[in-house]
C-alpha positions, 0 to 999 in steps of 0.5 A: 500500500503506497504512502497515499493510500495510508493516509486515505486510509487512516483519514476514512477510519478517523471519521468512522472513529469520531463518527462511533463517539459521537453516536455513544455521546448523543445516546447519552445526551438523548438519555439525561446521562451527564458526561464527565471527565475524571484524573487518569493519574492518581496516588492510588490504584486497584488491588485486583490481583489479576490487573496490574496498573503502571506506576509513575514517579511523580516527586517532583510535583508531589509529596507522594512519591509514586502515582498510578495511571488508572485502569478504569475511572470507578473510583473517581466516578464513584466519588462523584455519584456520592456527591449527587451526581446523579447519573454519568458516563465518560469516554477516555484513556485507561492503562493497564500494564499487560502484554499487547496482543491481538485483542489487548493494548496497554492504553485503550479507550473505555467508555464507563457509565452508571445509572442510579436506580438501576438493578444489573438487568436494567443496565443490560437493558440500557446496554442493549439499547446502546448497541442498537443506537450504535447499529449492532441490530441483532438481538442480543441474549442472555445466559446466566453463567451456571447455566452457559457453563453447565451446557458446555461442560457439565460442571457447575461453576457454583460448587465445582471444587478445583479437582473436579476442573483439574480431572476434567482438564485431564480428560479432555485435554491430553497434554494439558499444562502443569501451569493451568493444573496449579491455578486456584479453584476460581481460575480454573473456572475462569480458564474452562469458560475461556476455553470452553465456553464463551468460544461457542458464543455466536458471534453474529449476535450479542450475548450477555452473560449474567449472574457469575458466581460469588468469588467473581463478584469484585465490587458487585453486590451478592444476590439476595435470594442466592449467595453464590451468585454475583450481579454481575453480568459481561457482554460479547460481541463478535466473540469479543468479551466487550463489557463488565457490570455489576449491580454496586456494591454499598456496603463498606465493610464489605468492599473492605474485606474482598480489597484486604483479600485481593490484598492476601493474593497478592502478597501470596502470588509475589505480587506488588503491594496496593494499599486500598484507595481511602479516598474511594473508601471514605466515598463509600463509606459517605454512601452511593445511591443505588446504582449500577455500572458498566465498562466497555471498551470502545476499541473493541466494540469499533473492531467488532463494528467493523470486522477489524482483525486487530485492536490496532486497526482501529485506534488513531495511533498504536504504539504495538 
C-alpha cells in the first residue's frame, strides 16, 4: 500500500472513529446521562490481583512519591455519584500494564457509565439499547453463567471444587499444562469458560452473560435470594468479551474485606503491594445511591463494528 493510500486510509477510519463517539455521546445526551471527565493519574490504584496498573514517579510535583495511571475511572466516578451526581458516563484513556496482543493494548479507550436506580438487568437493558443506537441490530441474549457453563461442560461453576476442573482438564485435554493444573479453584473456572465456553458464543449476535458466581463478584453486590451468585453480568460481541457490570456494591465493610483479600493474593502470588484507595473508601463509606455500572471498551466494540482483525486497526495511533 503506497504512502497515499495510508493516509486515505487512516483519514476514512478517523471519521468512522469520531463518527462511533459521537453516536455513544448523543445516546447519552438523548438519555439525561451527564458526561464527565475524571484524573487518569492518581496516588492510588486497584488491588485486583489479576490487573496490574503502571506506576509513575511523580516527586517532583508531589509529596507522594509514586502515582498510578488508572485502569478504569470507578473510583473517581464513584466519588462523584456520592456527591449527587446523579447519573454519568465518560469516554477516555485507561492503562493497564499487560502484554499487547491481538485483542489487548496497554492504553485503550473505555467508555464507563452508571445509572442510579438501576438493578444489573436494567443496565443490560440500557446496554442493549446502546448497541442498537450504535447499529449492532441483532438481538442480543442472555445466559446466566451456571447455566452457559453447565451446557458446555457439565460442571457447575457454583460448587465445582478445583479437582473436579483439574480431572476434567485431564480428560479432555491430553497434554494439558502443569501451569493451568496449579491455578486456584476460581481460575480454573475462569480458564474452562475461556476455553470452553464463551468460544461457542455466536458471534453474529450479542450475548450477555449474567449472574457469575460469588468469588467473581469484585465490587458487585451478592444476590439476595442466592449467595453464590454475583450481579454481575459481561457482554460479547463478535466473540469479543466487550463489557463488565455489576449491580454496586454499598456496603463498606464489605468492599473492605474482598480489597484486604485481593490484598492476601497478592502478597501470596509475589505480587506488588496496593494499599486500598481511602479516598474511594471514605466515598463509600459517605454512601452511593443505588446504582449500577458498566465498562466497555470502545476499541473493541469499533473492531467488532467493523470486522477489524486487530485492536490496532482501529485506534488513531498504536504504539504495538
Amino acid at each position: 500500500m503506497s504512502h497515499e493510500q495510508k493516509k486515505k486510509t487512516n483519514l476514512a477510519l478517523l471519521k468512522k472513529r469520531a463518527q462511533f463517539l459521537a453516536d455513544i455521546r448523543a445516546y447519552f445526551q438523548k438519555e439525561d446521562v451527564l458526561e464527565v471527565q475524571t484524573p487518569v493519574l492518581a496516588p492510588d490504584t486497584v488491588t485486583d490481583p489479576h490487573t496490574e496498573s503502571f506506576p509513575v514517579a511523580v516527586d517532583a510535583i508531589s509529596e507522594s512519591s509514586l502515582y498510578f495511571l488508572q485502569t478504569s475511572p470507578e473510583y473517581a466516578m464513584k466519588r462523584l455519584l456520592a456527591s449527587g451526581s446523579g447519573s454519568i458516563y465518560q469516554i477516555g484513556s485507561a492503562f493497564r500494564y499487560e502484554v499487547a496482543g491481538r485483542w489487548h493494548q496497554p492504553e485503550f479507550t473505555m467508555l464507563e457509565w452508571y445509572r442510579v436506580g438501576f438493578d444489573d438487568k436494567q443496565l443490560m437493558a440500557d446496554v442493549a439499547r446502546l448497541l442498537k443506537a450504535l447499529s449492532f441490530n441483532a438481538e442480543p441474549v442472555t445466559y446466566s453463567y451456571q447455566s452457559v457453563f453447565l451446557d458446555h461442560t457439565s460442571l457447575d461453576p457454583l460448587i465445582v471444587s478445583a479437582e473436579t476442573c483439574q480431572a476434567w482438564l485431564r480428560d479432555k485435554q491430553a497434554n494439558v499444562s502443569d501451569a493451568v493444573l496449579a491455578l486456584d479453584r476460581d481460575e480454573l473456572i475462569q480458564y474452562l469458560f475461556a476455553t470452553y465456553v464463551e468460544v461457542e458464543f455466536d458471534p453474529e449476535i450479542p450475548t450477555f452473560v449474567c449472574d457469575f458466581p460469588a468469588t467473581q463478584a469484585a465490587l458487585a453486590r451478592l444476590d439476595n435470594s442466592n449467595p453464590k451468585i454475583a450481579k454481575r453480568f459481561e457482554l460479547y460481541v463478535d466473540g469479543l468479551e466487550c463489557a463488565n457490570g455489576f449491580y454496586e456494591l454499598l456496603d463498606a465493610k464489605e468492599q473492605q474485606k474482598r480489597f484486604e483479600r485481593d490484598q492476601a493474593l497478592r502478597a501470596k502470588r509475589g505480587l506488588p503491594h496496593r494499599d486500598i484507595d481511602p479516598v474511594f473508601m471514605d466515598a463509600l463509606k459517605k454512601g452511593l445511591p443505588e446504582c449500577s455500572g458498566v465498562a466497555l471498551g470502545v476499541d473493541r466494540l469499533l473492531a467488532a463494528s467493523l470486522k477489524a482483525q486487530r485492536l490496532s486497526d482501529v485506534m488513531s495511533l498504536s504504539w504495538f
